[in-house]
N, CA, C and O of each residue as an XYZ file, in Angstrom:
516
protein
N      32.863     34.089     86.456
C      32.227     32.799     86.293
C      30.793     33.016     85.831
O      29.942     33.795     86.261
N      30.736     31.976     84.680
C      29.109     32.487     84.067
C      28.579     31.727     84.667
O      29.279     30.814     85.107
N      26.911     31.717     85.025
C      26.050     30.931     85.262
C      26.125     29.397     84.145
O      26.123     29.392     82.914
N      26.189     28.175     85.114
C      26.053     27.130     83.721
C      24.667     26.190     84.108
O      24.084     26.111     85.189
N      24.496     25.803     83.368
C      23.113     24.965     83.790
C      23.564     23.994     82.533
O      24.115     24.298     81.476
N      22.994     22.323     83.187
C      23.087     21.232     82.087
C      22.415     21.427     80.732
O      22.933     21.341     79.618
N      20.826     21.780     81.146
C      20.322     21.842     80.049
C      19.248     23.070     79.939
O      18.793     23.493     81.001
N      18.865     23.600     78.846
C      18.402     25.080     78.798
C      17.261     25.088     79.889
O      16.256     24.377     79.902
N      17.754     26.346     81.082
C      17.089     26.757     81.898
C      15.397     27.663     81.640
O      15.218     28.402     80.672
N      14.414     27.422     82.615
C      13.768     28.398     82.502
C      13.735     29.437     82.928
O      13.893     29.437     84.149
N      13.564     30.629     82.381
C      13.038     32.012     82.736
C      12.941     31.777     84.469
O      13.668     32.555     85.088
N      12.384     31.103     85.062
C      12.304     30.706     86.651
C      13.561     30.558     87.331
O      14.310     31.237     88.033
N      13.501     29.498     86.887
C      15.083     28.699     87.177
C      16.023     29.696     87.609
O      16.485     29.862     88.738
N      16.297     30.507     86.267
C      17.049     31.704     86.040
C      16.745     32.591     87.128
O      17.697     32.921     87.835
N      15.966     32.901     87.314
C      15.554     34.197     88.463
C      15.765     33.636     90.081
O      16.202     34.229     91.067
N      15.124     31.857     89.867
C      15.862     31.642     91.500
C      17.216     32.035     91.440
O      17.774     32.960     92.030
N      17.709     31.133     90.576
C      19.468     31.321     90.702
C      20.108     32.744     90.775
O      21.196     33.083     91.241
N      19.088     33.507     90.161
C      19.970     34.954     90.680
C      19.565     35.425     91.945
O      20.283     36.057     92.721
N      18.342     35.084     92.136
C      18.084     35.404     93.750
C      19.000     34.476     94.699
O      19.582     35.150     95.549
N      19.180     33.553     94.741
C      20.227     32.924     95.304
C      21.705     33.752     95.773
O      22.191     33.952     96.886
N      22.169     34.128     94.377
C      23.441     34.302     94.163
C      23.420     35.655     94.900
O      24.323     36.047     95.640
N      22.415     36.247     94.646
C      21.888     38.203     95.486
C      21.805     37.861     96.652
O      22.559     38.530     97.360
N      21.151     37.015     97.263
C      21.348     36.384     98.650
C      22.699     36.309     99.240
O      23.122     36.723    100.319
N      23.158     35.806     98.464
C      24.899     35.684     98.880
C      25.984     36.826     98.603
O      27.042     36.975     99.214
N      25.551     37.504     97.679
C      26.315     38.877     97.698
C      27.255     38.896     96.903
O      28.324     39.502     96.825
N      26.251     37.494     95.797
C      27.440     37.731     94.488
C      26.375     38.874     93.189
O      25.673     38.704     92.192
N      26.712     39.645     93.772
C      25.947     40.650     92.759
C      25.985     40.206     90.785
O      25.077     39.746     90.092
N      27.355     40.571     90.415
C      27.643     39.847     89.692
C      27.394     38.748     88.696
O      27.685     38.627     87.506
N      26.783     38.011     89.534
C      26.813     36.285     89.404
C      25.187     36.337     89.507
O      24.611     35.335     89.083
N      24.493     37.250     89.953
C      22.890     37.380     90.103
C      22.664     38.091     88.698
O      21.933     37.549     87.869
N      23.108     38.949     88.509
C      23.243     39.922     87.155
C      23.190     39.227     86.194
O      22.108     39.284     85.610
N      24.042     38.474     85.706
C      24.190     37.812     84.858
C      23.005     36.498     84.465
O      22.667     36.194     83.321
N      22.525     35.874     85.702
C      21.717     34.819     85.975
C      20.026     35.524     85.410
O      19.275     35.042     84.561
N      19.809     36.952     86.344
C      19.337     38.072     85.570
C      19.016     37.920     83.658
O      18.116     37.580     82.890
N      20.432     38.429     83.630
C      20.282     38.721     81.985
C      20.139     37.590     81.114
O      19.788     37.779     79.950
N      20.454     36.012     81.703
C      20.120     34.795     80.718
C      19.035     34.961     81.026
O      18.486     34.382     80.089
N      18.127     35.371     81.733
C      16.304     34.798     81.942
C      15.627     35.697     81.177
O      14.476     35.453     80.816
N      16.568     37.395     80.680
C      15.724     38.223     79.864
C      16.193     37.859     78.110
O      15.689     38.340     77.096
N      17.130     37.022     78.204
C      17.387     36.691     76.811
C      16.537     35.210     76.417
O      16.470     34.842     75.244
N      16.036     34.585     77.309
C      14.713     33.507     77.597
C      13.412     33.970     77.128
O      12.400     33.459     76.648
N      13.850     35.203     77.470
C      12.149     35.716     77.714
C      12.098     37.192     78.045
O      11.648     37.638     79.100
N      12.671     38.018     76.908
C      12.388     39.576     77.110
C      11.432     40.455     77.436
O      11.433     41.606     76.998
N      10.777     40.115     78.018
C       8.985     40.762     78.748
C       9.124     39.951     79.652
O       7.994     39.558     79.944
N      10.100     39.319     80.464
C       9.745     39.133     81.944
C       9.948     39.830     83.215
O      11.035     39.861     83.792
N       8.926     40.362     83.618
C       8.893     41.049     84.276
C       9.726     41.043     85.608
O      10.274     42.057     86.042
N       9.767     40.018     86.120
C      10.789     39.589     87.425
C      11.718     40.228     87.307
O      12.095     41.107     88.082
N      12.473     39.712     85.833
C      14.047     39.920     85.744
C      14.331     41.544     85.410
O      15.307     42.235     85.702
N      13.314     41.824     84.809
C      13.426     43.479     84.701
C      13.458     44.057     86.083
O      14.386     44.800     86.402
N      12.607     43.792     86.827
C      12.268     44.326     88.139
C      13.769     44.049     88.929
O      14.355     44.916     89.578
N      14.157     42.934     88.768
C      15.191     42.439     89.721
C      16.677     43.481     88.847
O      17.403     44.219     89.512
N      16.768     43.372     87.965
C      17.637     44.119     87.055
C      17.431     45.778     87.489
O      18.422     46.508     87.484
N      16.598     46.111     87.720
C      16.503     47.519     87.791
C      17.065     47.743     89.467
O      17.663     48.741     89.867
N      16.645     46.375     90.403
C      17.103     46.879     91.821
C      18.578     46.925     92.111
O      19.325     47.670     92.746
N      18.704     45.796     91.370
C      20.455     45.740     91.357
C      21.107     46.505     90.651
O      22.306     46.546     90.930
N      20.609     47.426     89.448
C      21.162     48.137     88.995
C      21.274     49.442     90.156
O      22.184     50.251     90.332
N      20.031     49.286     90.813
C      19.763     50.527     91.466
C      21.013     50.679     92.899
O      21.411     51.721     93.419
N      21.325     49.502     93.177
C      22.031     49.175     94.443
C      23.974     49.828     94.131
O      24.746     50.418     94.887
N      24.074     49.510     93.179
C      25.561     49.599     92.223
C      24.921     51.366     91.929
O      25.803     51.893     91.251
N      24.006     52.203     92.125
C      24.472     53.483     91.825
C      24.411     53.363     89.917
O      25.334     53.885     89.291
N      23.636     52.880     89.399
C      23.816     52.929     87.862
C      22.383     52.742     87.920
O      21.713     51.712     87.995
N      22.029     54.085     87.864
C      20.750     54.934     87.730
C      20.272     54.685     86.394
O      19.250     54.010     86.271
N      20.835     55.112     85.422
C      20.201     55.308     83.747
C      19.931     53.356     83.394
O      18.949     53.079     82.705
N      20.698     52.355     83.826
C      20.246     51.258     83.676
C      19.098     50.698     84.683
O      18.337     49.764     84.432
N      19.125     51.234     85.513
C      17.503     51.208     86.811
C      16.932     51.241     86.000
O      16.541     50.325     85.277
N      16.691     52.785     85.934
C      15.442     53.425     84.781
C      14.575     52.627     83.621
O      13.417     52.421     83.258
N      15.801     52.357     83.329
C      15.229     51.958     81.827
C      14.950     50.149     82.413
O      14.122     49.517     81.756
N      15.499     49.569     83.354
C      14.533     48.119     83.615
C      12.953     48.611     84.332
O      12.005     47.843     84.490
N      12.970     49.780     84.625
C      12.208     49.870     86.110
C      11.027     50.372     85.001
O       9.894     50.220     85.458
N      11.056     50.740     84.114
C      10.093     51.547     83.011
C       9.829     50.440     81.968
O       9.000     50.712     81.100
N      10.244     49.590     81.945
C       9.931     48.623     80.700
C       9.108     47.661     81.874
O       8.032     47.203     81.489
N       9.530     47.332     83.245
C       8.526     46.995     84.204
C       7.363     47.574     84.011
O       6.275     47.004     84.092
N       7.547     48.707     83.752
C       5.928     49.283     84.074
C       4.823     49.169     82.800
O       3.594     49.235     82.798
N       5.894     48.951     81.622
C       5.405     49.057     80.491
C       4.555     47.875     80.231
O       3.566     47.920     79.500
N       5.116     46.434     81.072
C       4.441     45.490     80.313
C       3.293     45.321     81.729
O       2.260     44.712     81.449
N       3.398     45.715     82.887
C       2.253     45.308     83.809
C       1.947     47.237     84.499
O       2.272     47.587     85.634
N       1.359     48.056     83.578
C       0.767     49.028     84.299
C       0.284     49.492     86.097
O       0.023     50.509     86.740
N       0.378     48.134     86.288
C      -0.518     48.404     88.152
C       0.501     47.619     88.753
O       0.169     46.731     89.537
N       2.028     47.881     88.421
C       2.986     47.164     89.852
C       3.549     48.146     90.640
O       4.621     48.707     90.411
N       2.994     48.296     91.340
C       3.133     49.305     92.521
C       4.751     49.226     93.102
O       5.133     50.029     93.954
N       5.472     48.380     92.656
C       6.818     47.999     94.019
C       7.645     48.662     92.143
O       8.629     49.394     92.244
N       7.256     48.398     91.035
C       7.891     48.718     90.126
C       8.219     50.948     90.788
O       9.048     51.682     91.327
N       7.166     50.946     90.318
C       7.125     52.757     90.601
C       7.338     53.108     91.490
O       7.233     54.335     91.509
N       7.747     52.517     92.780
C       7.729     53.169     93.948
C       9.544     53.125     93.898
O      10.271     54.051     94.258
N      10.107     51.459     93.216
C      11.414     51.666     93.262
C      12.209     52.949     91.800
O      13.313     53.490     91.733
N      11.269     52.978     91.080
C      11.726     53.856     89.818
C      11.540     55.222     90.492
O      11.934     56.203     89.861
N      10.892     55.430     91.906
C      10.945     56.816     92.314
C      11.690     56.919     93.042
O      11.779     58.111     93.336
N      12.562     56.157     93.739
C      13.502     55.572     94.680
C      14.824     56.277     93.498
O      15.470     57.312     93.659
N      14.877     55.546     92.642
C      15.981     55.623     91.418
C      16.047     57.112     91.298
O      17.129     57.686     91.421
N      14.654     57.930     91.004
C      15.322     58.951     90.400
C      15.437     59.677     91.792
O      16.448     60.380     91.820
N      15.083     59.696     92.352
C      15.176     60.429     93.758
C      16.734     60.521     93.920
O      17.276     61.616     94.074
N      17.588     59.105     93.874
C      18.783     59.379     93.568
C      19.613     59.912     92.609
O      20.820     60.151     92.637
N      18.912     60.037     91.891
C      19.225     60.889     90.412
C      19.207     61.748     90.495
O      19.828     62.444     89.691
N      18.491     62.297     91.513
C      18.019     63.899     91.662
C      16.957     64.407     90.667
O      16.998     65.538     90.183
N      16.277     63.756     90.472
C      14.990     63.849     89.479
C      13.918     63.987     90.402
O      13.065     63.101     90.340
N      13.752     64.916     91.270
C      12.542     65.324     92.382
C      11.186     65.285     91.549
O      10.201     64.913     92.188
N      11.048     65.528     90.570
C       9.560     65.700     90.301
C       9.034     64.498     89.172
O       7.907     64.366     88.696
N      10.592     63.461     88.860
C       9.690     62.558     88.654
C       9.713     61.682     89.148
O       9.005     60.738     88.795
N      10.648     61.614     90.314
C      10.186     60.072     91.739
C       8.963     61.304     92.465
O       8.284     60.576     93.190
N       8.584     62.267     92.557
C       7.516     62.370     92.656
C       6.092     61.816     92.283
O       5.152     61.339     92.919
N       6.390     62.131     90.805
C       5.387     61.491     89.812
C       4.878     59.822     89.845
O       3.911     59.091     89.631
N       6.401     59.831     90.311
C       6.282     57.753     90.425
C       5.753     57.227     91.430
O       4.983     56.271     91.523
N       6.452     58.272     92.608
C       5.645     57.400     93.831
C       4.539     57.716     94.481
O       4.288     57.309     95.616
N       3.557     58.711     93.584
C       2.373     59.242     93.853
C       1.190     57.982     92.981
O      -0.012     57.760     93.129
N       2.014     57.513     92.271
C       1.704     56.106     90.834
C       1.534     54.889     92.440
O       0.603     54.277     92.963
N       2.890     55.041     92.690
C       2.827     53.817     93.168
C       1.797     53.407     94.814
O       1.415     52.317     95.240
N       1.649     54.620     95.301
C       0.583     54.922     96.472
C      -0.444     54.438     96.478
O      -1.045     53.696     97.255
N      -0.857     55.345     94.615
C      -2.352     55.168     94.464
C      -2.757     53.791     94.167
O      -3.880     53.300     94.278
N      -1.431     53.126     93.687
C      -1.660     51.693     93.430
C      -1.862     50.779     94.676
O      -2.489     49.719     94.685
N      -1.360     51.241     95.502
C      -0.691     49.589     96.809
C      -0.977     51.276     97.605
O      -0.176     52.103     97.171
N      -1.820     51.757     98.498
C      -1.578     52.822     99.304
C      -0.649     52.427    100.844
O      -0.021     53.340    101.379
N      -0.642     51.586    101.212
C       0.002     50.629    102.177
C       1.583     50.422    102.053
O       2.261     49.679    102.762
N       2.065     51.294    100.924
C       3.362     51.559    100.629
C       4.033     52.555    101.954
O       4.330     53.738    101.792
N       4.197     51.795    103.291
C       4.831     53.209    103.899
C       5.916     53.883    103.615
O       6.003     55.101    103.775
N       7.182     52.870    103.002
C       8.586     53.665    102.374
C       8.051     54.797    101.401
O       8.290     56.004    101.364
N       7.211     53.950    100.597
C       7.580     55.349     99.208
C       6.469     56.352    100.060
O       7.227     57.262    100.396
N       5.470     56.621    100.462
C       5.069     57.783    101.859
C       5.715     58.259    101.860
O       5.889     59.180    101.061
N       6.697     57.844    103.013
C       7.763     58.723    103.696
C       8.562     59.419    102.511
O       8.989     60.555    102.718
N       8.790     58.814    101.289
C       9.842     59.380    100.682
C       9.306     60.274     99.855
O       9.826     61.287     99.387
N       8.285     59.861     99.709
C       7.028     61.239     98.707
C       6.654     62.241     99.706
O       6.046     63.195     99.220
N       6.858     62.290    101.026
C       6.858     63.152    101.946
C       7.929     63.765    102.564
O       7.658     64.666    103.357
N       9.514     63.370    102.311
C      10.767     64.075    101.779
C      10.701     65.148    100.719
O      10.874     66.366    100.771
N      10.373     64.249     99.662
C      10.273     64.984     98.088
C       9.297     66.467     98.222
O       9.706     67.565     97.845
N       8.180     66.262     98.729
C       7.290     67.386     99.072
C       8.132     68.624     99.681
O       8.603     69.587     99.077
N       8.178     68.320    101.028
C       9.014     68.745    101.518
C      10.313     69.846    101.124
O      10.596     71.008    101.414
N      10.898     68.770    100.304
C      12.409     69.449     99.246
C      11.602     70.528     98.647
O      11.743     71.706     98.974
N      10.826     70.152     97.841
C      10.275     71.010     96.315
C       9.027     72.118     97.240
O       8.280     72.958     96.739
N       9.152     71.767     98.565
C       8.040     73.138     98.908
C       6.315     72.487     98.974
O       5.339     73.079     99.436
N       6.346     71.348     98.465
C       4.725     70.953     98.280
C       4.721     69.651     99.466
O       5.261     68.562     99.661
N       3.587     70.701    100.172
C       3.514     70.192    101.868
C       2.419     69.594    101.655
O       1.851     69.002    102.573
């Protein structure tokens, strides 16, 4: 079932309704709600961000990435962007560049205690205490 709306939605609109639908655990049905708000408006950052978590949740790493990096591309200082793109590769097994990311995302928001702890895993793994 596609998302329908009466009359052309906004970029907003779009992103409640997928938060809604993610609320409810129609992954799916958020995804999609997702991808009408980036065909609205391809530099919105929300839907990238939100696209990269849900990609990230489903285990489809290489589509994270690439929302979680075009996040970063259009707003340089989003700290929850890099901390989840270090999250991503961490599951990827990319140690030294969810390193790289969530040392980004620290210096940005230092009050990040997840990505801490997980940049203090990563250390750890790779020997750098």
């Amino acid at each position: 079932m596609v998302p329908s709306f009466a009359q052309s939605p906004s970029v907003e609109s779009l992103i409640a309704q997928g938060d809604k639908y993610w609320q409810a655990g129609e992954k799916t049905l958020a995804e999609q709600s997702y991808q009408l708000a980036l065909e609205s408006n391809e530099q919105s950052v929300p839907a990238h961000l939100k696209l990269g978590v849900i990609y990230l949740a489903q285990l489809r790493f290489a589509e994270s990435i690439s929302h979680l990096q075009r996040v970063i591309g259009l707003d340089t200082d989003n700290a929850k962007a890099f901390a989840i793109l270090g999250l991503a590769y961490w599951h990827r097994g990319d140690y030294g560049l969810a390193q790289a990311a969530l040392k980004e995302a620290i210096k940005l928001e230092p009050q990040l205690d997840g990505a801490k702890k997980l940049l203090a895993l990563i250390n750890e793994k790779l020997g750098n205490r």
